[in-house]
KEVOKE-884216 format. One record per residue (C-alpha): residue in three letters; x, y, z. Coordinates in steps of 0.5 Angstrom, whole numbers, padded with zeros to 4 digits, always signed. Example, Ala and Ser with C-alpha at 12.3 -4.5 7.8 and 13.67 -1.06 7.14 Angstrom:
ALA+0025-0009+0016;SER+0027-0002+0014;
END
This chain:
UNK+0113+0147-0218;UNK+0120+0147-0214;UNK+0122+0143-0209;UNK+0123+0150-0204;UNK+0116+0151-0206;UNK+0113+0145-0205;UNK+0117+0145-0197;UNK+0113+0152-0196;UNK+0107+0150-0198;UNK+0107+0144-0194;UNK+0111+0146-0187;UNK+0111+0139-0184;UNK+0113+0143-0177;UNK+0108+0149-0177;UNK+0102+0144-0180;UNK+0104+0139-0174;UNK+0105+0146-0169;UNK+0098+0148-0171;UNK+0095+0141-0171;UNK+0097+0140-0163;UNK+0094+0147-0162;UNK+0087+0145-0164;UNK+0087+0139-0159;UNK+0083+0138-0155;UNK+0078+0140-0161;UNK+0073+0145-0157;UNK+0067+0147-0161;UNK+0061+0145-0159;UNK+0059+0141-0166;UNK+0067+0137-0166;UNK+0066+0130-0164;UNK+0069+0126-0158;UNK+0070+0119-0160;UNK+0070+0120-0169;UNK+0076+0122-0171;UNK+0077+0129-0175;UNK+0082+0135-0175;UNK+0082+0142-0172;UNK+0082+0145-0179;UNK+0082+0142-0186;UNK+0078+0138-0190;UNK+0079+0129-0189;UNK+0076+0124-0193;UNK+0078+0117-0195;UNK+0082+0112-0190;UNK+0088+0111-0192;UNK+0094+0105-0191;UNK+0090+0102-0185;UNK+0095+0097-0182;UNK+0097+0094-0176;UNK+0105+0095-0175;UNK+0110+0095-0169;UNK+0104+0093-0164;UNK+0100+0099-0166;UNK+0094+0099-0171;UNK+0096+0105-0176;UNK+0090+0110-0179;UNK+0092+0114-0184;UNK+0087+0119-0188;UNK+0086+0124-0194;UNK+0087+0130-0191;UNK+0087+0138-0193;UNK+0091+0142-0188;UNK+0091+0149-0193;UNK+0083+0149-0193;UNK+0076+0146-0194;UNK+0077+0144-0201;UNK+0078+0138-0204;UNK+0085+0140-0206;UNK+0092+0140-0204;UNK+0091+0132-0201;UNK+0096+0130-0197;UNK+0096+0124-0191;UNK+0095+0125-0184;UNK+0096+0119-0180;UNK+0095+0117-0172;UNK+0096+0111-0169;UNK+0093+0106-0163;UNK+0094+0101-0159;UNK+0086+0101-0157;UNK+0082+0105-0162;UNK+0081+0109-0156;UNK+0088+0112-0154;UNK+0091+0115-0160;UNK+0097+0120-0161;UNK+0096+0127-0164;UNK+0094+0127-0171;UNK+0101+0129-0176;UNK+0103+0130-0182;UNK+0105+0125-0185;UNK+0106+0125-0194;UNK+0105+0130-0198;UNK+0106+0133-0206;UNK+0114+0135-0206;UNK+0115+0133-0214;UNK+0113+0133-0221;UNK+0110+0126-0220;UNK+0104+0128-0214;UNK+0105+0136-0215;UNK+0097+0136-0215;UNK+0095+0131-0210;UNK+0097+0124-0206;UNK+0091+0121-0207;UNK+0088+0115-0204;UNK+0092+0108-0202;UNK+0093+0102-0198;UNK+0098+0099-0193;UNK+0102+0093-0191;UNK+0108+0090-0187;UNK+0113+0087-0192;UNK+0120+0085-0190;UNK+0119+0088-0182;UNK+0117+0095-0185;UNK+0110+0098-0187;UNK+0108+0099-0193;UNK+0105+0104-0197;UNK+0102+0104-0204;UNK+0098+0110-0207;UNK+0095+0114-0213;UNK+0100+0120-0216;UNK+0095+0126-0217;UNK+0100+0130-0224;UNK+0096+0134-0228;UNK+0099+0137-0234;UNK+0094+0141-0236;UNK+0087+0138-0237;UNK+0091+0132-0238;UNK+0091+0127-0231;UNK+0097+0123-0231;UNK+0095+0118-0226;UNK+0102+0114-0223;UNK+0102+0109-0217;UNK+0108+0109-0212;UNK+0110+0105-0207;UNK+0113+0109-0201;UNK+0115+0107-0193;UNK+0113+0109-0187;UNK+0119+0112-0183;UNK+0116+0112-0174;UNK+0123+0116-0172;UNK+0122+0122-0177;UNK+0113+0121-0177;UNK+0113+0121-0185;UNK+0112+0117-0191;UNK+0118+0116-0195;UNK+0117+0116-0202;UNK+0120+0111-0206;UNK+0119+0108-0214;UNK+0114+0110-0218;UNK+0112+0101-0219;UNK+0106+0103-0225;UNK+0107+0109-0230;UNK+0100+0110-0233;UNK+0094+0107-0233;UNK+0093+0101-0238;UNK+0091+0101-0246;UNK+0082+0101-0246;UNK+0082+0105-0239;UNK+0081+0114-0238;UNK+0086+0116-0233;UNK+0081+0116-0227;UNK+0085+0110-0225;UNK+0086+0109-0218;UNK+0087+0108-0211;UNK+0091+0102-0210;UNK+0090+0097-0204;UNK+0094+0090-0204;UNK+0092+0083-0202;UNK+0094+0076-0202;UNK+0091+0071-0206;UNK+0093+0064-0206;UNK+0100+0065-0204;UNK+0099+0071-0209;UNK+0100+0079-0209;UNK+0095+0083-0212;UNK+0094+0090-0212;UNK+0087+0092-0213;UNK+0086+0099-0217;UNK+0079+0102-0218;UNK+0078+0105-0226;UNK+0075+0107-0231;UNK+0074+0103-0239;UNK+0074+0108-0244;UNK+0067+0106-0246;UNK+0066+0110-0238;UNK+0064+0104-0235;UNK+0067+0103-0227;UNK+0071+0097-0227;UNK+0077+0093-0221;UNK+0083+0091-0224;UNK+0089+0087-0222;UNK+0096+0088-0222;UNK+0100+0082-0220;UNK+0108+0081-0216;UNK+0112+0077-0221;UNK+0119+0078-0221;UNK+0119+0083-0217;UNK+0116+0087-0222;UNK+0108+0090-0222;UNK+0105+0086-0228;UNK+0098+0088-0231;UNK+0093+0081-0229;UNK+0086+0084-0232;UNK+0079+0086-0229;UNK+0077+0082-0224;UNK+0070+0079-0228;UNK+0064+0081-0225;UNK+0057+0080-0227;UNK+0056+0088-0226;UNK+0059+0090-0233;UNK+0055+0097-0234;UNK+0054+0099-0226;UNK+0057+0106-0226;UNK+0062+0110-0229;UNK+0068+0110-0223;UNK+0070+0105-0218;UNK+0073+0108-0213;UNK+0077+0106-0207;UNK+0076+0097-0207;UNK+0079+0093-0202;UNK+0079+0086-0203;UNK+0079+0081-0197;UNK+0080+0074-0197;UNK+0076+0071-0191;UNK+0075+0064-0189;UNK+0067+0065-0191;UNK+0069+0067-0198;UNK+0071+0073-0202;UNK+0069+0081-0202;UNK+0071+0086-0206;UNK+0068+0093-0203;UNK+0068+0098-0207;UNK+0064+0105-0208;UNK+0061+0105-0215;UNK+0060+0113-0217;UNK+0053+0114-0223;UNK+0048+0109-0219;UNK+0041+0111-0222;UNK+0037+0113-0214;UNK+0032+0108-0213;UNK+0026+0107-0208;UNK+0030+0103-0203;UNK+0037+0104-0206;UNK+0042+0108-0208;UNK+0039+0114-0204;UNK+0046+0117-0204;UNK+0050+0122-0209;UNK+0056+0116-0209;UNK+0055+0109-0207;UNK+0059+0104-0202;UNK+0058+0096-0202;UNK+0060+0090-0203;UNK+0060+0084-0207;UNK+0061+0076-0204;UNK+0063+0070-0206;UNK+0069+0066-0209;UNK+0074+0069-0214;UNK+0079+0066-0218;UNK+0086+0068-0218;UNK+0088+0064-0225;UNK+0082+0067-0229;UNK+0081+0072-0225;UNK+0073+0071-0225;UNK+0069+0073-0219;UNK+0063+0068-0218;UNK+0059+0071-0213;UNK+0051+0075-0211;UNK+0049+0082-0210;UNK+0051+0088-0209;UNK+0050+0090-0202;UNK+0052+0097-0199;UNK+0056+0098-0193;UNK+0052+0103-0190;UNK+0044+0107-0191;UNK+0046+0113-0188;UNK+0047+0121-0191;UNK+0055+0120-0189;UNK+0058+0114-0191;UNK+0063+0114-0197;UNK+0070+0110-0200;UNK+0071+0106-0193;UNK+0078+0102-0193;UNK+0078+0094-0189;UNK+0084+0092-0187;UNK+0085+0084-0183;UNK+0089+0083-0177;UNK+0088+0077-0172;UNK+0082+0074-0175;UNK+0078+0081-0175;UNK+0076+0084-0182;UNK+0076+0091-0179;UNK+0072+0098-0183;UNK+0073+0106-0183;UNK+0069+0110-0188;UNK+0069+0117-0190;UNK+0063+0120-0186;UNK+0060+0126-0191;UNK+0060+0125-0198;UNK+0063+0129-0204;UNK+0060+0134-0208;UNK+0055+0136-0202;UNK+0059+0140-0198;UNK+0055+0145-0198;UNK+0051+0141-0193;UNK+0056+0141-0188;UNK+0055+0148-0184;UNK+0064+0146-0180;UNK+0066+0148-0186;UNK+0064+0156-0184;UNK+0068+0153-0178;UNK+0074+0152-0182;UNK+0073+0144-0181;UNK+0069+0139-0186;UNK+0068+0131-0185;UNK+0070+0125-0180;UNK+0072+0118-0180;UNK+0066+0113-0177;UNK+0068+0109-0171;UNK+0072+0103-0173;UNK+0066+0097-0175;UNK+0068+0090-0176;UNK+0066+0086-0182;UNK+0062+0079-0181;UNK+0061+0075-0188;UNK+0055+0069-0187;UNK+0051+0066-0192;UNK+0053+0072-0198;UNK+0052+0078-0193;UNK+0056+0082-0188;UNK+0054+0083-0182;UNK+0057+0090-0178;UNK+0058+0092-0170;UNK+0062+0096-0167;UNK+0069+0093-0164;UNK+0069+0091-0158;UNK+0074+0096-0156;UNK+0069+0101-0156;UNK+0066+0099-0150;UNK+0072+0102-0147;UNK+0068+0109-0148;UNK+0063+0107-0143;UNK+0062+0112-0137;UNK+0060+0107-0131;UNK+0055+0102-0131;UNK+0049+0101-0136;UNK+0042+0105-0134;UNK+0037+0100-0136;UNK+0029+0101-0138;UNK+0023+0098-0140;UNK+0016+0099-0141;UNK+0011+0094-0142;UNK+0004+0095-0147;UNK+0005+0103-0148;UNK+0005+0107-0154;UNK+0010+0112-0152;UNK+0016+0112-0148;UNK+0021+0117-0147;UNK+0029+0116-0144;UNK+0033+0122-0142;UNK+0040+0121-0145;UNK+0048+0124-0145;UNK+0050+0129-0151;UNK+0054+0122-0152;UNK+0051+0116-0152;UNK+0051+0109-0153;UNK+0044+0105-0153;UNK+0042+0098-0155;UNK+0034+0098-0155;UNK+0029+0092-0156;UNK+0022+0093-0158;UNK+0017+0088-0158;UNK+0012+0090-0164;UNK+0006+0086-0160;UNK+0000+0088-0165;UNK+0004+0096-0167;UNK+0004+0097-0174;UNK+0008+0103-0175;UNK+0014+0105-0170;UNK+0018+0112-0169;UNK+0026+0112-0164;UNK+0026+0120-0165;UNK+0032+0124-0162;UNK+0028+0129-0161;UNK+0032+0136-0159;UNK+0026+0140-0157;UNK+0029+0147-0154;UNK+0030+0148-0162;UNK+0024+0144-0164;UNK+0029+0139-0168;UNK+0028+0132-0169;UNK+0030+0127-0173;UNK+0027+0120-0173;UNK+0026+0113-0175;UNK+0020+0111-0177;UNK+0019+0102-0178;UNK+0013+0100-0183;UNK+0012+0092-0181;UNK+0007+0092-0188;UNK+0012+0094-0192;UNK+0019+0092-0187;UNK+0021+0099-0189;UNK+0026+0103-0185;UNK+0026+0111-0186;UNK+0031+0116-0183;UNK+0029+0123-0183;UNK+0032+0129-0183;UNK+0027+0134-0185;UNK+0026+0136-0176;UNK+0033+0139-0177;UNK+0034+0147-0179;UNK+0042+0146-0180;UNK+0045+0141-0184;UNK+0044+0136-0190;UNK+0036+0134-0190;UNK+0033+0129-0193;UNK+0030+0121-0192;UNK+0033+0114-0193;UNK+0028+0109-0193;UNK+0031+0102-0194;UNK+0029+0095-0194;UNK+0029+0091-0187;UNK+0027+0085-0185;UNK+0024+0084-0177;UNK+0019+0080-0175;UNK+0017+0081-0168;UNK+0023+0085-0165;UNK+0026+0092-0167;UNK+0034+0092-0165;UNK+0038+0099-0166;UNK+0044+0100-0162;UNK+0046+0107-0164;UNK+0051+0111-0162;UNK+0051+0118-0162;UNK+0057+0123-0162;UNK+0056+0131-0161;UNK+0053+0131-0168;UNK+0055+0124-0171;UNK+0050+0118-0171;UNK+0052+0111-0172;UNK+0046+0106-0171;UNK+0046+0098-0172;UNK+0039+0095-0174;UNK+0038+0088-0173;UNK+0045+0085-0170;UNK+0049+0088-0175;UNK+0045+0087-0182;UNK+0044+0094-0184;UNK+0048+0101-0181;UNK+0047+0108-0182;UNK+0052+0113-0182;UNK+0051+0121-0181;UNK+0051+0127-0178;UNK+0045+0132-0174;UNK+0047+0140-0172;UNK+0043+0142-0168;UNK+0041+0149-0168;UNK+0043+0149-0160;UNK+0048+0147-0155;UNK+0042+0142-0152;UNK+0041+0134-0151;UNK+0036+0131-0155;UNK+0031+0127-0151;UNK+0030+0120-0154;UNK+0023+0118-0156;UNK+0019+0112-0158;UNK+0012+0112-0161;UNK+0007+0107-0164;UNK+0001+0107-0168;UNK-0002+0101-0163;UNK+0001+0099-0155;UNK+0008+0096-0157;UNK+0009+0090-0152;UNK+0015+0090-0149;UNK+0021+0096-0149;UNK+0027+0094-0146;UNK+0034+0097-0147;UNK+0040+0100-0143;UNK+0044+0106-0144;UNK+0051+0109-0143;UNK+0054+0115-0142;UNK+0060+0115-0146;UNK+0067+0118-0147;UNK+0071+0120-0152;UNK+0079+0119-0155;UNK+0084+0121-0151;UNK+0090+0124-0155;UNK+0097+0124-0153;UNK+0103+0127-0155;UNK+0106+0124-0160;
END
């Protein structure tokens, strides 16, 4: 394609004008306070950063449609996670190296400049010629200047499913670490080292997980003062009762990794999130907090995503913050977010009952704590009965199994995640609800789930909860929230 048609097709002002147009998002299933575009396809975070006093989140976006074509970067910036800039165009596919898609990549500050790196999508033909380029980014004009081209093909022993670079340091170290494939189709990470000033091939990082999955996608590693992770989202896990529920996964590994050698001690694998909606998250460091989005949907279902009717899919969660202890990551909401309460909390309780309902707002935030007392089983329904929906959460004390179901909803993705939680006399959830995105803590921060509920009507669901014997104690507080507030740029 020549350059003139790759200027017509991506049209940086016209895309820019139509996205300033779309804002303040209206339609009733657009969130508030989840960040998503009038228009087009998002997925995976990208190049999150902190630079020049403002955090930088930019995202796999597709202006020209629903599908997952035509990959381009959006990008919007804050200084609060709640104040943030109008959406814009920001990389694009303009050559021969990216014509069929900028794909996934990480961001970094080097030499008082942000930094970006990213996979190269060139398809001749069926062949896909994965190339990683490094890039920069331009405040003044709002673009991404492309510079060299620092990997030109996968390494020998790899397919071409070869990408999405994320840099990190190590031991004084810098690595890029890049997601793959081996040619006996097993999904690997591997590294490349700066030397010189030249990218050189390093290895796999050596895991004890030699046959889990065919792909890795999207790993970022993060060196924190309690040990290593690497996250990263393993594509043909085999569903199981409690795990892996989802078509692709997301997680993590801990532990301690070995720059020299390359071997990567560490425990099991974790996933991130137990919700539908949660896939390819990116984490970035800044000022001692290891800080997460994900990509909320999930590929290849997009048929359970009624917005794209609507001309929009997907969203990015809220910015969550990462806390490793004993081998685990813990999760919360940043404490920006606290920022998006309208007034002060309404508390409620009620002692030795076995149900209790609570009206909420269409945007909520609720921290509850049930004291089990001699309950077995326990229901937390959003229930919105003028459209005899629902959605629940059922707790089994016998087998400390959490389940979320969706089979109470007529629109939309359906189905039940159960999971493992470990509870003993006091149930937490801190949930937060957005027009039809849900994010809910379990346990301070052990478990998360991420997903989306579209109900038929334009109503407020009540919150319900229910036990099969008198609970002792419930007590909570609620807040009505706002939304993110978008300037122009």
């Amino acid at each position: 394609m020549a350059k003139e048609a790759f200027e017509k097709l991506f049209d940086k002002a016209a895309i820019d004008a139509k996205v300033r147009k779309g804002f303040p998002l209206r339609h009733r299933w657009h969130n508030d306070f989840h960040l998503e575009m009038p228009f087009g396809l998002v997925n995976d975070p990208n190049g999150l950063s902190w630079f020049a006093g403002k955090y930088h989140i930019f995202f796999q976006w597709n202006p020209l449609g629903v599908e997952h074509r035509h990959k381009c970067w959006g990008h919007v910036e804050t200084e609060d996670f709640v104040h943030y800039r109008l959406p814009a165009l920001a990389l694009w596919p303009s050559d021969m190296h990216d014509k069929d898609g900028c794909y996934s990549g990480g961001g970094f500050v080097e030499d008082d400049a942000l930094r970006l790196v990213y996979t190269c999508n060139c398809r001749d033909g069926k062949k896909r010629i994965p190339m990683q380029r490094i890039a920069s980014w331009q405040p003044e004009k709002g673009i991404v200047q492309k510079d060299a081209i620092i990997i030109e093909h996968e390494p020998s022993g790899y397919t071409a499913h070869f990408r999405d670079p994320n840099r990190f340091l190590k031991d004084g170290r810098e690595f890029l670490v890049l997601g793959a494939q081996t040619v006996e189709e097993k999904g690997r990470a591997v590294l490349y080292e700066k030397k010189a000033g030249a990218w050189q091939l390093a290895g796999e990082i050596k895991t004890d997980l030699p046959d889990f999955g065919y792909m890795w996608e999207c790993p970022t590693f993060l060196p924190l003062a309690e040990g290593d992770v690497l996250l990263f989202s393993p594509q043909g896990l085999e569903a199981e009762e409690y795990r892996w529920q989802n078509l692709y996964q997301s997680g993590y590994i801990a532990g301690k990794f070995d720059a020299d050698s390359l071997e990567f001690q560490h425990g099991a694998f974790h996933e991130l999130d137990q919700g539908f909606d949660f896939y390819a998250p990116q984490a970035f460091l800044h000022e001692g907090r290891a800080i997460l989005f994900g990509w909320m949907g999930m590929p290849d279902l997009e048929e359970e995503y009624p917005t794209r009717e609507e001309g929009w899919l997907f969203s990015l969660t809220m910015p969550r913050e990462l806390r490793l202890s004993d081998g685990r990551l813990f999760y919360a909401p940043l404490e920006e977010m606290k920022a998006l309460r309208k007034g002060e909390a309404r508390k409620f309780t009620a002692a030795r009952t076995v149900e209790f309902g609570q009206m909420i707002a269409q945007k909520s935030e609720i921290e509850l704590e049930i004291l089990l007392g001699d309950a077995q089983q326990v229901h937390i329904d959003l229930a919105y009965i003028g459209a005899g929906e629902y959605v629940r959460f059922s707790y089994q004390r016998r087998t400390s199994v959490m389940t979320i179901e969706r089979h109470g909803m007529k629109c939309g993705g359906r189905g039940v995640r159960r999971f493992r939680l470990a509870v003993r006399d006091s149930l937490k959830l801190h949930i937060y609800k957005d027009k039809t995105a849900i994010e809910v803590f379990f346990q301070d921060g052990a478990e998360a789930a991420s997903f989306f509920v579209f109900s038929t009507q334009d109503i407020v669901p009540n919150f319900v909860i229910s036990a099969d014997r008198k609970l002792d104690k419930i007590e909570g507080s609620f807040w009505e929230l706002g939304g993110f507030e978008w300037n122009e740029r």
